[in-house]
N, C-alpha and C positions, 0 to 999 in steps of 0.2 A: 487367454493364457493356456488351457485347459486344451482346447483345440490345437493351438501352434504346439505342444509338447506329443501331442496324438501322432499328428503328420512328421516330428521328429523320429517318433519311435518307429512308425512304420517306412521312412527311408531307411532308419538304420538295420531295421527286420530284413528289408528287400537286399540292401549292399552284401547282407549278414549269408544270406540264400544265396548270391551271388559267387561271394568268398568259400563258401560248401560245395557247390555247385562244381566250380572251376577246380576244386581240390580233389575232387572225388574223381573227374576227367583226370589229374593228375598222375592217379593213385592207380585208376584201370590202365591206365598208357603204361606206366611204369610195369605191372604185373603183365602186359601182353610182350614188353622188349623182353620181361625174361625167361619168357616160356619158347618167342621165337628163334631161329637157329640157322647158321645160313652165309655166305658171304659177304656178304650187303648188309650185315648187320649194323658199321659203323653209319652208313647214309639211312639205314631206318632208325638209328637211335639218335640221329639227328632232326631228323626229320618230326619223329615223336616227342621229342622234347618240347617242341613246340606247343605252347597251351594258347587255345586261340584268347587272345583278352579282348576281342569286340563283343562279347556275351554281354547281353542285359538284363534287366529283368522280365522285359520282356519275351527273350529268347531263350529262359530257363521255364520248365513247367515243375512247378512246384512238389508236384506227387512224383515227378523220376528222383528227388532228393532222399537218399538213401540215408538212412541215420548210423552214426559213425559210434563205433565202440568208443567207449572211455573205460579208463582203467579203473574211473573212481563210481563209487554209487551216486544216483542221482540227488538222494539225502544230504550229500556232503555239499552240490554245489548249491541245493537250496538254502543249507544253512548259512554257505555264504555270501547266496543274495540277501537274507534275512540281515546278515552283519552292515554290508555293505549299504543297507539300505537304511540300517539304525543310524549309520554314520551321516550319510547323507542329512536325514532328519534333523541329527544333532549340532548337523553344520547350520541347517536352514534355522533352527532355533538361535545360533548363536549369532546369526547375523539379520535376526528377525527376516525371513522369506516364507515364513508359514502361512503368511493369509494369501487366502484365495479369492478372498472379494475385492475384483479391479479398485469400487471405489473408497474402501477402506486403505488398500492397496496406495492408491491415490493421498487419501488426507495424510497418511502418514509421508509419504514422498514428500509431499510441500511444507508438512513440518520441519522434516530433515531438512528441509532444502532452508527452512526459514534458520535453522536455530545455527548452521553451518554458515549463513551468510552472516548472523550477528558475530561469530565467532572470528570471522576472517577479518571484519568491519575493525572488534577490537583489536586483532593482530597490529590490523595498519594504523591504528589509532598508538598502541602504545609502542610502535617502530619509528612511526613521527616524532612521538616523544623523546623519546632514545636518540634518535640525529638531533632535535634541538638543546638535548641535558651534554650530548658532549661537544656538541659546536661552542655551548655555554662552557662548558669546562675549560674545550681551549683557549678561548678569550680568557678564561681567567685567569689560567695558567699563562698565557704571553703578558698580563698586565700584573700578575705576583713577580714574573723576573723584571718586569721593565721595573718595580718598586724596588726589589731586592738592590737591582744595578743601582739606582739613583739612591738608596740609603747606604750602600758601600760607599759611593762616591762621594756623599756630604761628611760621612763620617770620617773619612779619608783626609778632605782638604782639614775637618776639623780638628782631628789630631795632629795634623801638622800644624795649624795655624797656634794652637796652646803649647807647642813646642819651642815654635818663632818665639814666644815673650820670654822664655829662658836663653835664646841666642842657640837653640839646636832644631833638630827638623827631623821628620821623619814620614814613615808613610807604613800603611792598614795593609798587609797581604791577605785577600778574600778567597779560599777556597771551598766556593761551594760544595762540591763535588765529593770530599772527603769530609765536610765539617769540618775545614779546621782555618786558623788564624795564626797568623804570621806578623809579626809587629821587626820592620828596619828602621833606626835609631842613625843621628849623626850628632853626635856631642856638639861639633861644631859647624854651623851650617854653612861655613868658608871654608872648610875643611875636609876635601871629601874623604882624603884617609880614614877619617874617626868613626867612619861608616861601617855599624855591626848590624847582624839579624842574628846575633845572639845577646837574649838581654841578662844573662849571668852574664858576660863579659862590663855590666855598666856596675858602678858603684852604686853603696845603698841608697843615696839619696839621689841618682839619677836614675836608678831602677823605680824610687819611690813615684818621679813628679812623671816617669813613664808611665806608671801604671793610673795615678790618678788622670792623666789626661787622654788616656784610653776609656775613663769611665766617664768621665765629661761629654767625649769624643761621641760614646756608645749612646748616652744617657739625652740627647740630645732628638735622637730619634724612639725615644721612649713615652710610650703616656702613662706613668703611673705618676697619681695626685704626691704622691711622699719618695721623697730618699733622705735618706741616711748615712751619715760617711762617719765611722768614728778610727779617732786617731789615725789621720791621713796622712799626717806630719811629723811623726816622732822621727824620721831616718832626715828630713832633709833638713839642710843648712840653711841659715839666717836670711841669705838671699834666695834661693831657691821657696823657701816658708813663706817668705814675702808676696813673691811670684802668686806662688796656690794658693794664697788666701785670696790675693787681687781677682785671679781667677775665676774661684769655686762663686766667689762673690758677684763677681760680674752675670757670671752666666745665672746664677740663684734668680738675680734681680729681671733678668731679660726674661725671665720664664714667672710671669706673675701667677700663671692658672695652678703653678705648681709650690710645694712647699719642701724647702731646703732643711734640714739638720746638721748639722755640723759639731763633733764632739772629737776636743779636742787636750791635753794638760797644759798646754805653752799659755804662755803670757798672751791678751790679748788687750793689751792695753793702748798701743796703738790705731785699734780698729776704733774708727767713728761708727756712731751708730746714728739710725736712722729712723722713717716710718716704714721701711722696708725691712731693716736688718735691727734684731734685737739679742744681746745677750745676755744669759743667762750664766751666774756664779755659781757652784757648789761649794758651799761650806766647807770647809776643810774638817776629814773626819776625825773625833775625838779617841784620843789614842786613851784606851786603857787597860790596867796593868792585869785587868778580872779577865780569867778568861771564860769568852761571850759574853763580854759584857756591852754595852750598845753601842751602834757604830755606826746608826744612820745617819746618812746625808741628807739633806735640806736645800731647796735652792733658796738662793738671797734674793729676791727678787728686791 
């Protein structure tokens, strides 16, 4: 290493002597056009311009190299080889080039070289991983819509189909896109006039047995162990009541894994009960005239 920077510095000495050399020819040509005088001046100041460049180092002798005035003291430009040379040094420290021993020189090369190949190794290890985690996401994400589509569409036919037992029909508007839902209503399902997709246009007890059979509809593609519905029924009419209890009941009973609540004030005396289906009385509360005075309810089991 040592030797190849020797024979760098002394081609760059020789080129350097070279570049002097041809400058100084320059410099005397120039000072001999302007002492000459003469008509012929234009062809010998052409002529003279001419610096021969086949000169090599061999065809310059080193002792005719005249040394050229500067303007500055020679202190000035040693100071800034001194500079220039700290920088150097402090480049080589930053990029560790300070040793001079080949085979130290050496072991550290092949560490670099080792710790730079584990380093590239995990690149490619956790770039694989990365194309496998979103290949995985897309699948997931095509088989979350293909679920969304097909519980749109169950819930769909089943809100219409709880609509068929009151004699009306209707169907689920899904948009994803915004989050939002859209419910059209046909009072009569031989009738397509009766046909709204505003449900303040329905009366309260067809707005009512709309809404519970949107919750039916919904509840269907649901897995919680428990629901709850209280006072489902207060808005709808005797036949309509009839309807959603047949309903709420049927569906209650199809769905064994899960368990039904239903609270309600109407008479429930027509309902048969079952090993399925049990009711529960509340006491009727004790009115009195104290006020806070006790008022709790009881079930009659």
């Amino acid at each position: 290493v040592v030797q190849s920077k020797e024979v760098e510095m002394n081609k760059t000495l020789n080129k350097a002597q070279v570049i002097t050399a041809k400058a100084q020819k320059t410099v005397k040509k120039s000072r001999q056009r302007s002492r000459e005088v003469g008509t012929g001046g234009d062809d010998d100041n052409e002529d003279n311009s001419q610096v021969d460049q086949d000169d090599t180092e061999e065809d310059i002798d080193p002792e005719s190299i005249e040394p050229m005035e500067v303007p500055k003291d020679p202190e000035y430009y040693e100071g800034k080889i001194r500079r220039l040379q700290k920088e150097i040094e402090r480049e080589k420290d930053k990029r560790q080039l300070t040793e001079t021993d080949p085979e130290v020189a050496l072991e550290k090369y092949i560490r670099a070289k080792k710790a730079l190949d584990s380093k590239l190794e995990t690149i490619d290890t956790i770039e694989e991983h990365v194309e496998h985690l979103v290949e995985d996401l897309n699948n997931r994400k095509k088989m979350w819509r293909h679920f969304r589509s097909h519980i749109s569409e169950m819930t769909n036919n089943n809100f219409d189909e709880i609509l068929n037992r009151k004699g009306s029909s209707g169907k689920i508007e899904f948009d994803h896109k915004s989050k939002a839902l859209g419910l059209v209503v046909q009072k009569d399902n031989k009738d397509g006039t009766s046909q709204t997709a505003d449900v303040k246009a329905l009366s309260g007890g067809e707005r009512s047995y709309t809404t519970l059979a949107l919750l039916l509809a919904l509840g269907e593609s649901l897995e919680t162990p428990f629901r709850v519905m209280d006072e489902f029924d207060v808005f709808l009419d005797p036949v309509a009541r009839r309807i959603a209890l047949q309903t709420m009941i049927g569906v209650a009973k199809d769905f064994e894994h899960r368990q039904f609540i239903f609270i309600t004030p109407q008479d429930l005396s027509n309902i048969k009960t079952d090993p399925k289906l049990k009711i529960f009385h509340m006491k009727p509360p004790i009115r009195s005239n104290i006020v806070g005075g006790p008022t709790q309810q009881t079930l009659d089991c």
